[in-house]
DOZASE-988556 format. One record per residue (C-alpha): residue number from 1; y, z negated, x negated; residue in three letters. Coordinates in Angstrom, 2 decimals. Example, Ala and Ser with C-alpha at 12.3 -4.5 7.8 and 13.67 -1.06 7.14 Angstrom:
BEGIN
{1; {-4.50; -7.80; -12.30}; "ala"},
{2; {-1.06; -7.14; -13.67}; "ser"},
//
This chain:
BEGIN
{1; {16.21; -23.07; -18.50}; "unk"},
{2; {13.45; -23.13; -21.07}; "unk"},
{3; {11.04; -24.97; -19.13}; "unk"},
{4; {11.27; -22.75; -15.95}; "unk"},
{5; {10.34; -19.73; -18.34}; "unk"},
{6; {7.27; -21.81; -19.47}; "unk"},
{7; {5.81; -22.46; -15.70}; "unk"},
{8; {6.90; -19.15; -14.88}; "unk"},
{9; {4.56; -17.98; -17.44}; "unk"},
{10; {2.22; -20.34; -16.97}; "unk"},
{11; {1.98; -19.36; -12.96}; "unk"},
{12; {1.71; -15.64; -14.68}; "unk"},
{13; {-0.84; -16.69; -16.56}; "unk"},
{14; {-2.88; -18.41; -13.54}; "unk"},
{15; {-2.34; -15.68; -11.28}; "unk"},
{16; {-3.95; -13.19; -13.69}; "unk"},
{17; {-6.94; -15.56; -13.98}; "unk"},
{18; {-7.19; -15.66; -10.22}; "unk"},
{19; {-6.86; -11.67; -9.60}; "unk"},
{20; {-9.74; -10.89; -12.42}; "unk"},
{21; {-12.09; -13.97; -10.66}; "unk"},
{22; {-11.20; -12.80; -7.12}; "unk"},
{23; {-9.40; -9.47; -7.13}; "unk"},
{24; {-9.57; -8.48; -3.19}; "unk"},
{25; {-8.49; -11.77; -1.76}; "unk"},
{26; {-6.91; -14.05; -4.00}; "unk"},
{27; {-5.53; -11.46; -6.45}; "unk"},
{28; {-3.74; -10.28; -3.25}; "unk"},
{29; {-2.90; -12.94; -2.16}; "unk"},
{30; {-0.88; -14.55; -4.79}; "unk"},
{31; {0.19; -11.24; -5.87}; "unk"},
{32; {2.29; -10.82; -2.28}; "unk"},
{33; {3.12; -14.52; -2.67}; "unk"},
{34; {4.96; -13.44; -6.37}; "unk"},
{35; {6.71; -10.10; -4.63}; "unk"},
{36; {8.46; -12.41; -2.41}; "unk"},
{37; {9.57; -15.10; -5.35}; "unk"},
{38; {13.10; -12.92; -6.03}; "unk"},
{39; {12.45; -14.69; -9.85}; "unk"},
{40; {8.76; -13.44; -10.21}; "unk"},
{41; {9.37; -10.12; -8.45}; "unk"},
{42; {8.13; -8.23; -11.75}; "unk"},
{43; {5.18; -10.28; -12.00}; "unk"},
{44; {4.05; -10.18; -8.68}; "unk"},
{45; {3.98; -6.32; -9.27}; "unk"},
{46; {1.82; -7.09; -11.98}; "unk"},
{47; {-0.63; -9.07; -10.28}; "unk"},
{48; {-0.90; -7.47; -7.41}; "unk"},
{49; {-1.43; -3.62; -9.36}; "unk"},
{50; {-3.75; -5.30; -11.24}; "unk"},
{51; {-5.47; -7.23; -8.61}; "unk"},
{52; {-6.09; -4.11; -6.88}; "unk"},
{53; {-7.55; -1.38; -9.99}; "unk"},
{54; {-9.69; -4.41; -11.02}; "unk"},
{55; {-10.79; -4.90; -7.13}; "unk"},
{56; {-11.76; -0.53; -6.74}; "unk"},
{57; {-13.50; -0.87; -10.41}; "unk"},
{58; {-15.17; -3.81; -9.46}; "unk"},
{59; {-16.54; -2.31; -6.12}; "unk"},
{60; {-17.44; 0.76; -7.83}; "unk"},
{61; {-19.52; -0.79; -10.27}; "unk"},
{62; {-20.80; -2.68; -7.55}; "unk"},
{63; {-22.03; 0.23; -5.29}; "unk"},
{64; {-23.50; 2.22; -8.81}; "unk"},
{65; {-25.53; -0.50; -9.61}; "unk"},
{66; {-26.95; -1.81; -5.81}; "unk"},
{67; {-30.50; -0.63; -6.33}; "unk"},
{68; {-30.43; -2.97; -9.93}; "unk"},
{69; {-29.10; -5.84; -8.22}; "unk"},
{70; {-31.60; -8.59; -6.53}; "unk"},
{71; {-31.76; -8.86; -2.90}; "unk"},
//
């Protein structure tokens, strides 16, 4: 039983790494993939909230700062 509570956090873990790299699509992604896991159902919540605030700050930052950015 221990051991599944270590990958479980470990896949956590991952999939937090993955939603701040790639919120939009990957974030999503594997946050939908954890909301259908019935044992990473809280998780998945997690990830995928987070996935998408990090993915509307990102975007907002990104259209503030378009006329700084090199074309």
């Amino acid at each position: 039983m221990e051991k599944a509570t270590i990958n479980k956090n470990r896949f956590f873990f991952w999939a937090v790494i993955i939603a701040i790299l790639n919120p939009l699509l990957s974030g999503l992604v594997l946050g939908v993939f954890m909301l259908s896991q019935p044992d990473l159902k809280r998780e998945g919540r997690i990830v995928t909230l987070f996935a998408i605030a990090w993915g509307i700050i990102v975007l907002m930052l990104v259209s503030k700062f378009r006329g700084l950015l090199p074309v």
